[in-house]
Backbone as CSV, one residue per row, in Angstrom:
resi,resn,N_x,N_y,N_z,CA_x,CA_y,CA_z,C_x,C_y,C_z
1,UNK,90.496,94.409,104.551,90.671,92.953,104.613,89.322,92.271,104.718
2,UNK,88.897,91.047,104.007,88.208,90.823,104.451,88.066,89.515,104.693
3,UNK,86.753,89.317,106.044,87.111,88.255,106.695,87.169,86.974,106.295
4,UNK,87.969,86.699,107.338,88.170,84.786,107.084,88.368,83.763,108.152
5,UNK,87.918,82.885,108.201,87.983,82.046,109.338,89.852,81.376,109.220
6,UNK,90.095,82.015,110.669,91.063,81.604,110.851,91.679,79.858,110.885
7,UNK,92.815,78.998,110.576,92.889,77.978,110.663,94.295,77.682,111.155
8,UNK,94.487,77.337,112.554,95.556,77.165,113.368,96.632,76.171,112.844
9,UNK,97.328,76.728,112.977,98.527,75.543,112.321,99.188,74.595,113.426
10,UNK,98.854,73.213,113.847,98.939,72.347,114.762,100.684,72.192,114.544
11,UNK,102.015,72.114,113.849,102.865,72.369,113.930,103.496,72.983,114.803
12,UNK,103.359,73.876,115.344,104.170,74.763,115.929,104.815,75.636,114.964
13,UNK,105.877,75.889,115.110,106.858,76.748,114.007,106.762,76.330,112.648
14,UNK,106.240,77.442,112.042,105.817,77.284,110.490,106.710,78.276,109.572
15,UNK,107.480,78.691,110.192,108.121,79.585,109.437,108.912,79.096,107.935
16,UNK,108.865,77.915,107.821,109.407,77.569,106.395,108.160,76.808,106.154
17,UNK,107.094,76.950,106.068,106.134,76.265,105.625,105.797,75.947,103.876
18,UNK,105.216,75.099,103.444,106.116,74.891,102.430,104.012,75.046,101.541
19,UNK,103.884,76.287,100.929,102.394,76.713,100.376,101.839,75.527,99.560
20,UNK,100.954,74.902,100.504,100.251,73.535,99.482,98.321,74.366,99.698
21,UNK,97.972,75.512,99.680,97.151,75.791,100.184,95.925,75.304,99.141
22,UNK,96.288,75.324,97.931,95.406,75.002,96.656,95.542,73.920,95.940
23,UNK,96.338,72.676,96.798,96.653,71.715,96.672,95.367,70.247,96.667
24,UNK,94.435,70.615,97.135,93.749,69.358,97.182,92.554,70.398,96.620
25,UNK,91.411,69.468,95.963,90.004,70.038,95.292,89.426,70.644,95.746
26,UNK,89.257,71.798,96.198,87.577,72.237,97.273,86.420,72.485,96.570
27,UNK,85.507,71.882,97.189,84.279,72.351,96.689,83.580,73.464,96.577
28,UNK,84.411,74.099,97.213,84.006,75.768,97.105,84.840,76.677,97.098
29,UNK,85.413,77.771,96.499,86.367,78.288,96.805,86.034,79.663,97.179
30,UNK,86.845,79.996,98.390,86.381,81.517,99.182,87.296,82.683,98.184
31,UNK,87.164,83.384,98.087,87.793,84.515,98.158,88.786,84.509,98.950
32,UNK,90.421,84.918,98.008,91.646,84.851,98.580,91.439,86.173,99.927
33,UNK,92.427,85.885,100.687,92.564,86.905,101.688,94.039,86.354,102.740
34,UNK,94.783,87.141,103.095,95.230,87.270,103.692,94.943,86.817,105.511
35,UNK,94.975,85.978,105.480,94.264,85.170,106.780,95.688,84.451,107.573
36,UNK,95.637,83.600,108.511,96.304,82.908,109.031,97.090,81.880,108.198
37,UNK,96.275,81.137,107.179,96.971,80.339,106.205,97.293,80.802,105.576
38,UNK,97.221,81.946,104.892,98.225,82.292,103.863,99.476,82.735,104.869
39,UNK,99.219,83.714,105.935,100.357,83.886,106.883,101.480,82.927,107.105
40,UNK,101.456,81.952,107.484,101.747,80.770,107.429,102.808,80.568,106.292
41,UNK,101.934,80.344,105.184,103.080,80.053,104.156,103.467,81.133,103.283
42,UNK,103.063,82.113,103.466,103.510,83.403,102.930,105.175,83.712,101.756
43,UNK,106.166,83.578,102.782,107.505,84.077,102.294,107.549,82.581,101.353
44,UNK,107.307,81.356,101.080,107.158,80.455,99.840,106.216,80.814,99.264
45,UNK,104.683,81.027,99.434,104.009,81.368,98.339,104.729,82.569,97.394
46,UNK,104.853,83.556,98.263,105.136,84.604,96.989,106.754,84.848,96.343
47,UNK,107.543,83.767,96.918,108.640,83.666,96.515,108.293,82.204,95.002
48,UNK,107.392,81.591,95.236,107.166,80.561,93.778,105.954,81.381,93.160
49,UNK,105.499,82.301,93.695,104.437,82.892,92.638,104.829,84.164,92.001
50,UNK,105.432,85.257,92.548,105.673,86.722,91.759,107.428,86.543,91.321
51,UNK,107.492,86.279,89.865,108.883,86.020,89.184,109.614,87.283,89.715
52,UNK,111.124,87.583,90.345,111.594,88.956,90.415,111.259,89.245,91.682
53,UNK,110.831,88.926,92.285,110.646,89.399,93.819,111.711,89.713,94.430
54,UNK,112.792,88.718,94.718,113.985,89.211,95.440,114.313,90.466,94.919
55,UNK,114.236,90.537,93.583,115.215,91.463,92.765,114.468,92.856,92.964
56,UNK,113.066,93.142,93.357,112.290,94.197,93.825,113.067,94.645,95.376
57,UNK,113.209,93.376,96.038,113.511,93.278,96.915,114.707,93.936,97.468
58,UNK,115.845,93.774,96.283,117.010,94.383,96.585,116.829,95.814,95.881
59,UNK,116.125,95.867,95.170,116.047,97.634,94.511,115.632,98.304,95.396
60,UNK,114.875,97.988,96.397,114.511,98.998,97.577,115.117,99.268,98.548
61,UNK,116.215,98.382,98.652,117.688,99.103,99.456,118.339,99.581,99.194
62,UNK,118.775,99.550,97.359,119.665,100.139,96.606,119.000,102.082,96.620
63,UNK,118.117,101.745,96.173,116.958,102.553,95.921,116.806,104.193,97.655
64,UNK,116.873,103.215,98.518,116.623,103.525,100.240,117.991,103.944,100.432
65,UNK,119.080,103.897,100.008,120.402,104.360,100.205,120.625,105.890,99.274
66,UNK,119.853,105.978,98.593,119.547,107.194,97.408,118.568,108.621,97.604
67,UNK,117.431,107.810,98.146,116.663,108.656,98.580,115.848,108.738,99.859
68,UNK,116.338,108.417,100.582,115.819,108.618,102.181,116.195,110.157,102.315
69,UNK,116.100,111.235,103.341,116.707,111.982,103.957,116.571,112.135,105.197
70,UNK,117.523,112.698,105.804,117.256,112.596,107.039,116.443,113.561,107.950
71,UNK,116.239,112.941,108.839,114.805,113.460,109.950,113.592,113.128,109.156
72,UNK,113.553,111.449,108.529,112.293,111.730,107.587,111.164,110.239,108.065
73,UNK,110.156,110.161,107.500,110.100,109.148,107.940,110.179,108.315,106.396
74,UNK,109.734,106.984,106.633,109.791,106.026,105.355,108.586,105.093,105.763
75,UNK,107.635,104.755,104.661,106.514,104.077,104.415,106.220,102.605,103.658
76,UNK,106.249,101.476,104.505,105.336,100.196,103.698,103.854,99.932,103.838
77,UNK,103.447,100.149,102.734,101.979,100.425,103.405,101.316,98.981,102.271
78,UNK,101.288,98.144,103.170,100.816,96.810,102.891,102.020,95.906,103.082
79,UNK,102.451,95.654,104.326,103.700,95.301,104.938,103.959,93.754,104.644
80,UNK,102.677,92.920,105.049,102.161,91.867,105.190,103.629,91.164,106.502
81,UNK,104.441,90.768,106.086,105.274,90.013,107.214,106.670,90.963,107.207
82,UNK,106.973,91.834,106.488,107.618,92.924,106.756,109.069,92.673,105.882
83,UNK,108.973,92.222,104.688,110.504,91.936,103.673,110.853,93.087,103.178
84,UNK,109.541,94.270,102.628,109.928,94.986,102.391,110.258,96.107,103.306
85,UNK,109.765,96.359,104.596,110.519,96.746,105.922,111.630,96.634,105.992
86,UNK,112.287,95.505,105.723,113.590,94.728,106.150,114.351,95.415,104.816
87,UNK,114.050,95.723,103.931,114.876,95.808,102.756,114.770,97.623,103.142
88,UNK,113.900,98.100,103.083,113.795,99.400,103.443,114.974,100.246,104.619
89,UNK,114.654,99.388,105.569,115.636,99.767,106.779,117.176,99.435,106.549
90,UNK,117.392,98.262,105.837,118.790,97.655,105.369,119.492,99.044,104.323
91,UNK,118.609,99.737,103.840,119.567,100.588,102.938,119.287,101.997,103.825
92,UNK,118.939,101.990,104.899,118.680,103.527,105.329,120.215,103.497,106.465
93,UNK,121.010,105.033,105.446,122.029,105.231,106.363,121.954,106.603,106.658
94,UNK,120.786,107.576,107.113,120.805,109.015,107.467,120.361,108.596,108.485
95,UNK,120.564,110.194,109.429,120.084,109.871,110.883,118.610,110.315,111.209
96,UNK,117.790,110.125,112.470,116.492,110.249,112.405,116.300,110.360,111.744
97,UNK,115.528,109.044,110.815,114.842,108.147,110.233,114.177,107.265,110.824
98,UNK,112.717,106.909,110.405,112.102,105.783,111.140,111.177,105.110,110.186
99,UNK,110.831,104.505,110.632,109.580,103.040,109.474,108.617,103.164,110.062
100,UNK,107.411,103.631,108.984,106.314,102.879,109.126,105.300,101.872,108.406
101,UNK,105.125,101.038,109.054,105.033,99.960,108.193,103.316,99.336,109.080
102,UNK,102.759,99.516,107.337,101.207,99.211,107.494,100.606,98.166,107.173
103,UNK,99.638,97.283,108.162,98.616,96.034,107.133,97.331,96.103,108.122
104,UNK,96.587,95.882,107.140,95.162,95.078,107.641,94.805,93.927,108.011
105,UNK,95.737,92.632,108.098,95.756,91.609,108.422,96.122,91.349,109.616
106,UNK,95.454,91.331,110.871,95.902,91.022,112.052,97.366,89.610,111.950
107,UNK,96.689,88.628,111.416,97.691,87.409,111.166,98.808,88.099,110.663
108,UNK,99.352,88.980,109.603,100.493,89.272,109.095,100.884,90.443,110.149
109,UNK,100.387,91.516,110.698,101.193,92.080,111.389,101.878,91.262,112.969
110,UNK,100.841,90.368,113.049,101.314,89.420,114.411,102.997,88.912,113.852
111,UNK,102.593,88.520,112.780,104.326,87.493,112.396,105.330,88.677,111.989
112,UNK,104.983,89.877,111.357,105.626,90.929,110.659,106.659,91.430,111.867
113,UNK,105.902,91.490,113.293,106.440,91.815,114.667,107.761,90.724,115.014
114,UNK,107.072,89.410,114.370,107.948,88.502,115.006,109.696,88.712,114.048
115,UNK,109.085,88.630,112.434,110.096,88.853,112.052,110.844,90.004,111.885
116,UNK,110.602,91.038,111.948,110.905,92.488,111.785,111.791,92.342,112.854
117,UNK,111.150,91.725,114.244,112.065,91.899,115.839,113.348,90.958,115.394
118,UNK,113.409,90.244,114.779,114.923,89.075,114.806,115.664,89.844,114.576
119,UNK,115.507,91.390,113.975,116.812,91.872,112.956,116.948,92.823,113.861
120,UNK,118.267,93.402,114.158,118.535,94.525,114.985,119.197,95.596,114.157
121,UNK,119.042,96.897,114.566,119.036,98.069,113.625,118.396,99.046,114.422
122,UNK,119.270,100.261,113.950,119.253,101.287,114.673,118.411,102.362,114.412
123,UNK,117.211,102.069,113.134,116.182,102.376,112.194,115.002,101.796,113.081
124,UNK,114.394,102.885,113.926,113.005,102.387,114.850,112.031,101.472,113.459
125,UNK,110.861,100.678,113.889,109.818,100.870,112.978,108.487,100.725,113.679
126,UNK,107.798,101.169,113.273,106.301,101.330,113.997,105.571,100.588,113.098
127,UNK,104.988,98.893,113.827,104.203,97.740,113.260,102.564,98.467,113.153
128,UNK,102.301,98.787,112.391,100.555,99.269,112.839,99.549,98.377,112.060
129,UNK,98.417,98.302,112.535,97.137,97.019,112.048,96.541,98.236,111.867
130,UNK,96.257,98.627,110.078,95.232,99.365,109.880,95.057,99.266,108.091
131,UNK,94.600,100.284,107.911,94.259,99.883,106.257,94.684,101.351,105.851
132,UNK,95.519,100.725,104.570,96.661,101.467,104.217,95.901,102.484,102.980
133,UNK,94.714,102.668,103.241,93.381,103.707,102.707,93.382,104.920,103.641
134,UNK,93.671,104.728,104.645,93.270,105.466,105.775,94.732,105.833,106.179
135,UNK,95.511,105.443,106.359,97.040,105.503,106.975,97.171,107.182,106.156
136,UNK,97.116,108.469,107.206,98.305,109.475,106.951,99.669,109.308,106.875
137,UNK,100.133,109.981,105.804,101.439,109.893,105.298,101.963,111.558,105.339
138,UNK,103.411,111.608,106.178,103.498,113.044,106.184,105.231,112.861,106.252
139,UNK,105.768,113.545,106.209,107.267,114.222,106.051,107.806,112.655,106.096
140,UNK,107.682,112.466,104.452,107.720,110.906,103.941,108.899,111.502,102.666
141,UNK,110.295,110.458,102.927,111.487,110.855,101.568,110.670,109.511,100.777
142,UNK,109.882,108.223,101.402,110.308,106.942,100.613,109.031,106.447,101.138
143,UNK,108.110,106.006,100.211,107.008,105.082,100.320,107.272,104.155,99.610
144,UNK,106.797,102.901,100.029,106.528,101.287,99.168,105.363,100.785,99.579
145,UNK,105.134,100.614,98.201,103.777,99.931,97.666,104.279,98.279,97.240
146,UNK,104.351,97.518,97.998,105.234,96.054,97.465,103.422,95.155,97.003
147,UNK,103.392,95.417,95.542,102.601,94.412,95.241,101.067,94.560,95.955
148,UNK,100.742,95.652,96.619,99.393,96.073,97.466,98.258,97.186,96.822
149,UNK,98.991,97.847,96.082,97.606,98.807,95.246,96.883,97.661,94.098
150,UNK,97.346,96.478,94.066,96.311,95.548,93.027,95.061,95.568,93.807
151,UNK,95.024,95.651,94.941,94.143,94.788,96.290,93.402,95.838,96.931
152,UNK,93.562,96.954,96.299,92.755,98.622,96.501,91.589,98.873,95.230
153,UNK,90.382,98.671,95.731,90.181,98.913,94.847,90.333,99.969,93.658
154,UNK,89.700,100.029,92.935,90.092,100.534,91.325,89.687,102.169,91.474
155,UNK,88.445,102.356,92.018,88.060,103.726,92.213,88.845,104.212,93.492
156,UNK,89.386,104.027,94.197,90.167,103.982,95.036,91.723,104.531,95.151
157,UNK,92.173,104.062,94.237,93.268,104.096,94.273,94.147,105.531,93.743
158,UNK,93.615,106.225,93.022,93.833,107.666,92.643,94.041,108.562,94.067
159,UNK,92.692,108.229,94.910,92.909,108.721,95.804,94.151,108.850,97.350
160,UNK,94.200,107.405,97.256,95.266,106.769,98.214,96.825,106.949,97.667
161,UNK,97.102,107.058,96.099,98.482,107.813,95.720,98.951,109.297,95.861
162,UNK,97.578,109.627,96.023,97.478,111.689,95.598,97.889,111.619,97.360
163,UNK,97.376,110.631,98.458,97.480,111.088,99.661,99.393,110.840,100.011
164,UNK,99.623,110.011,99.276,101.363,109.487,99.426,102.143,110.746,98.879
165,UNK,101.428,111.140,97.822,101.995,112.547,96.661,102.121,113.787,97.510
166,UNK,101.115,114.035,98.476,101.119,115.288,99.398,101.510,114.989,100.285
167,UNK,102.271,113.809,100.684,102.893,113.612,102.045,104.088,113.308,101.843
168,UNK,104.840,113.093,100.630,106.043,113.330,100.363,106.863,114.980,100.090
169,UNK,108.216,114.124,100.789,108.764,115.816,100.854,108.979,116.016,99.280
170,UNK,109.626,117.262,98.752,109.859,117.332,97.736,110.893,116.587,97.535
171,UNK,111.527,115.957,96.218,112.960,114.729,95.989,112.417,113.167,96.158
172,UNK,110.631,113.429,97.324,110.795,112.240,97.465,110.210,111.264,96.606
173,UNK,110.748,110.220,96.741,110.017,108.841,96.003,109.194,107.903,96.512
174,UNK,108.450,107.201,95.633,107.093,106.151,95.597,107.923,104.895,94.774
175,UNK,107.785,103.491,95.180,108.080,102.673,94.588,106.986,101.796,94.921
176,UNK,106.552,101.835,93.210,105.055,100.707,93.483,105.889,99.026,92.654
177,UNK,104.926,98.498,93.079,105.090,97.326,92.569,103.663,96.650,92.425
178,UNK,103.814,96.391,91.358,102.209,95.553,90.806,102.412,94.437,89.703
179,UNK,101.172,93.658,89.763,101.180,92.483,88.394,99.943,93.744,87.428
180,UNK,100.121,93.060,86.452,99.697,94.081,85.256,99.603,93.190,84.570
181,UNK,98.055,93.824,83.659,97.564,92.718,82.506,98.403,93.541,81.012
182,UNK,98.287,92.986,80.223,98.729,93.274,78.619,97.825,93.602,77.888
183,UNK,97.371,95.390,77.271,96.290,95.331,76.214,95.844,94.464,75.388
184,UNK,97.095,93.703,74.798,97.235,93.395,73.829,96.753,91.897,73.689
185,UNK,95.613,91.239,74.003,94.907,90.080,74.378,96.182,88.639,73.623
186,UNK,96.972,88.652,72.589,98.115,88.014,72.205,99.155,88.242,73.049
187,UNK,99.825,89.515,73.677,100.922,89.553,74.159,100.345,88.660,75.927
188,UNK,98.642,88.973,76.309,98.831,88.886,77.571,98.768,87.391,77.862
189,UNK,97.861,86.761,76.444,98.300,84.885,76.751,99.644,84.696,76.317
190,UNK,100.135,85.473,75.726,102.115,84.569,75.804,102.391,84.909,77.140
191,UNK,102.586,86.266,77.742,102.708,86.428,79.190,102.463,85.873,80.126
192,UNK,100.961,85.584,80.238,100.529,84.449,81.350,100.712,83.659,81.172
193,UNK,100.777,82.961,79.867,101.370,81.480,79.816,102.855,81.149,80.278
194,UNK,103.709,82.308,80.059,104.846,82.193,80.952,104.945,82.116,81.970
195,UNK,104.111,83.046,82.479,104.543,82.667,83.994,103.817,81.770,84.668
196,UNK,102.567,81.074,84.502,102.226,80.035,84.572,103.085,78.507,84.593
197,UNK,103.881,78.989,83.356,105.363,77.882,83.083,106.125,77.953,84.503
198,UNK,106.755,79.407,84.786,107.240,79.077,85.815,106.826,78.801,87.203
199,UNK,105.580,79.676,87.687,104.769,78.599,88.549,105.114,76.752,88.532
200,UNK,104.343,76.109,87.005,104.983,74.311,87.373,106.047,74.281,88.393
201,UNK,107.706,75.637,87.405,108.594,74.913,87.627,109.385,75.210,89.029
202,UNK,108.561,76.139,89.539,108.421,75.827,91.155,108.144,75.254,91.852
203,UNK,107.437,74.504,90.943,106.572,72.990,91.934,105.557,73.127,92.269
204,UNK,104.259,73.884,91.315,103.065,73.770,91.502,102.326,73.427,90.723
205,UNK,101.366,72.428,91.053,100.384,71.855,90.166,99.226,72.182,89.216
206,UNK,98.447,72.094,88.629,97.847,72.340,87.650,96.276,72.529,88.381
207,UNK,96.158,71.955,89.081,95.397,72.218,90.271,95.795,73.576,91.036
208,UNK,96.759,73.563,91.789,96.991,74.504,92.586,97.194,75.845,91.686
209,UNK,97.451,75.954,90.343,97.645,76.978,89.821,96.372,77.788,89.623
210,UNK,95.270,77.196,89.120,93.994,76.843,88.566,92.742,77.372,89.518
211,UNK,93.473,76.935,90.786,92.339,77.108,91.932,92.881,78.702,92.610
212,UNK,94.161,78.470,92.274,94.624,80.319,93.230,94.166,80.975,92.433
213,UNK,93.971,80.727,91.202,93.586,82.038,90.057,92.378,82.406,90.196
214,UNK,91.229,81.343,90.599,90.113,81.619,90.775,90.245,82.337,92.312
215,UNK,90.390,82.385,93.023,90.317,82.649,94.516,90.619,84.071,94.213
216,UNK,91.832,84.115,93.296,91.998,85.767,93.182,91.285,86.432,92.469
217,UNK,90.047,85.963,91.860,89.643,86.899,90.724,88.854,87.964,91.832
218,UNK,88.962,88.596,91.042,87.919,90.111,91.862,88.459,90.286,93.040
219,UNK,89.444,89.956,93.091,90.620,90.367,94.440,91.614,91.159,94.175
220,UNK,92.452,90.641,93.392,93.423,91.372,92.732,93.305,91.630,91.377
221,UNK,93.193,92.918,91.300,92.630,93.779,89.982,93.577,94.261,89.426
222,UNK,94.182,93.693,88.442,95.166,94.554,87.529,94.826,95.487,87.011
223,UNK,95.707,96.541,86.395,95.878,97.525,85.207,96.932,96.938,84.084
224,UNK,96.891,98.402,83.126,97.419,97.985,82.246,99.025,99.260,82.809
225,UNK,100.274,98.542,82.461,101.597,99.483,83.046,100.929,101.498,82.467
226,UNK,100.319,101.238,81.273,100.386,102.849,80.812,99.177,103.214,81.630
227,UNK,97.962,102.745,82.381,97.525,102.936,83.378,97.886,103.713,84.577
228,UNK,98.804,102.873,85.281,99.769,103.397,86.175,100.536,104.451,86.043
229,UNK,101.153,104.836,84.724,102.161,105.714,84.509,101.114,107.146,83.968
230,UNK,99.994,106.693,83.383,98.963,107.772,83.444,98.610,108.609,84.882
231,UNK,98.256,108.049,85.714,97.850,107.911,86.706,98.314,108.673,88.020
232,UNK,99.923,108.141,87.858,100.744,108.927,88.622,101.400,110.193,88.050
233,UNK,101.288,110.562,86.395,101.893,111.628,86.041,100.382,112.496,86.409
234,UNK,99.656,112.379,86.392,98.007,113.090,86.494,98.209,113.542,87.804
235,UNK,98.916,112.902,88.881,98.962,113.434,90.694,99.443,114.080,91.141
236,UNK,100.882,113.996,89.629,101.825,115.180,89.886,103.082,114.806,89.832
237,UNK,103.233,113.686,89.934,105.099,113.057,90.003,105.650,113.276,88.993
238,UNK,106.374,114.088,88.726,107.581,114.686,87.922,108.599,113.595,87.144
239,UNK,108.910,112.548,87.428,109.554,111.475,86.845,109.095,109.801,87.373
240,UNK,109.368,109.313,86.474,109.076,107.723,86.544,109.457,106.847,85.625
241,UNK,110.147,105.996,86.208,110.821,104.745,85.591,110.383,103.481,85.843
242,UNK,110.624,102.516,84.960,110.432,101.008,85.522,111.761,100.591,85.694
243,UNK,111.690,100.155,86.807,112.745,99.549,87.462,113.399,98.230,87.743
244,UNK,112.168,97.154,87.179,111.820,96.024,87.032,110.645,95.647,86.019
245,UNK,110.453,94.622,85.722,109.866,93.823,85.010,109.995,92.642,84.927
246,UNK,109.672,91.273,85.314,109.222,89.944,85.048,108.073,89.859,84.602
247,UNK,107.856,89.345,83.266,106.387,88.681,83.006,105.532,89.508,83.001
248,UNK,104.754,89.317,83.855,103.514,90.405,83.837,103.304,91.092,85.400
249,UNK,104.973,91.138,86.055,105.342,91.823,87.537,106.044,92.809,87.005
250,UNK,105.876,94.226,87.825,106.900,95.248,87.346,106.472,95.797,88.994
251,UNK,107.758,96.656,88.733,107.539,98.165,89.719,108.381,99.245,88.731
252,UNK,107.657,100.365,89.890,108.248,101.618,89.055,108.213,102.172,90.287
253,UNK,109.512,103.255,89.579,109.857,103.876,90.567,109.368,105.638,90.369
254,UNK,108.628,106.380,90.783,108.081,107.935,90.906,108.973,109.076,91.765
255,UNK,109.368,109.727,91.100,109.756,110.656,92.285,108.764,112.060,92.157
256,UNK,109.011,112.855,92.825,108.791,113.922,93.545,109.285,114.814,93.206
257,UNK,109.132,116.226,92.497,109.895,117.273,92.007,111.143,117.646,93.234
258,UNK,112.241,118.088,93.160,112.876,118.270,94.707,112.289,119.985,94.882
């Protein structure tokens, strides 16, 4: 993570906060990060920015009802406020089973606690503040990657899947989720121009679209999907599907020889 000056939200309860973060001009723009303000408006930002989210959202319970086993544990490793926790634990019906669920953002694991605690369930989970580079992974049926290996870097990231790959049991599965650019410099401006479209028609401005894009550059690093599917057949995963697709959002789903 890296740092950022925190900015207190004089409100009180922000939990429906409504993401105007790129809303007025700045004269400078920092490098996106995961800080207190994005915390804040989080579950609206990435519900008007990544098309398909819910629908990731519900594949990982559908998904968590399939391949959990029991006495195992299960992995979010880039938790941020904990949806995909919540979706994870919602489809786990074997016994000893538990969650662990990872971020580097002090601000998101603070709220991840808050919201993770509203829901009751008989599925422990263990909130941890660390960086999901470093996080051991061991007698793992189910890892999720929700939208967090963009934000690893590039040389990096081979390494941090091969560590998920040897810490899964055999049967088990990896469900990544990432935005992804288009070789194809024609297919990737019709693409972005779509989803750009739907950005407006969420209700964001031409400004605010304009200024997050810059904030993210050299933050979030796409690939190309045959990237990924290179990548993970090279580590060793025996099968892989896409499971989704919006625009230029997908996940896929990897399993594990049994």
């Amino acid at each position: 993570m890296m740092d950022c000056e925190p900015i207190m939200n004089p409100s009180g309860d922000d939990s429906q906060r409504r993401d105007r973060l790129y809303a007025q001009p700045a004269p400078r723009l920092e490098p996106f990060c995961f800080d207190e303000r994005v915390a804040a408006v989080f579950p609206d930002m990435i519900s008007r920015s990544v098309p398909g989210y819910g629908f990731v959202l519900e594949a990982i319970t559908r998904l968590a009802r399939q391949l959990v086993q029991p006495n195992s544990l299960v992995y979010d490793l880039g938790c941020s406020l904990g949806a995909a926790t919540l979706a994870l634990r919602a489809g786990i019906d074997q016994p000893g089973v538990a969650c662990i669920a990872v971020d580097n953002s002090p601000a998101m694991i603070d709220r991840a606690r808050e919201h993770v605690g509203a829901f009751r369930s008989d599925v422990p989970v263990a909130l941890r503040l660390g960086d999901l580079r470093e996080e051991p992974v061991e007698n793992a049926s189910l890892v999720v990657m929700n939208f967090t290996l963009q934000f690893v870097p590039r040389e990096e990231r081979e390494a941090v899947l091969q560590r998920i790959f040897d810490g899964l049991r055999p049967g088990g599965g990896l469900i990544l989720a990432e935005k992804i650019h288009h070789q194809s410099p024609r297919l990737q401006q019709l693409v972005q121009q779509a989803h750009f479209d739907f950005k407006r028609d969420q209700g964001y401005s031409e400004l605010e679209i304009s200024q997050k894009r810059q904030a993210l550059e050299n933050v979030l690093v796409t690939e190309t999907l045959a990237a990924h599917q290179a990548r993970l057949t090279n580590i060793g995963f025996a099968e892989q599907a896409v499971i989704s697709q919006h625009y230029n959002f997908m996940a896929l789903l990897a399993l594990k020889s049994p």
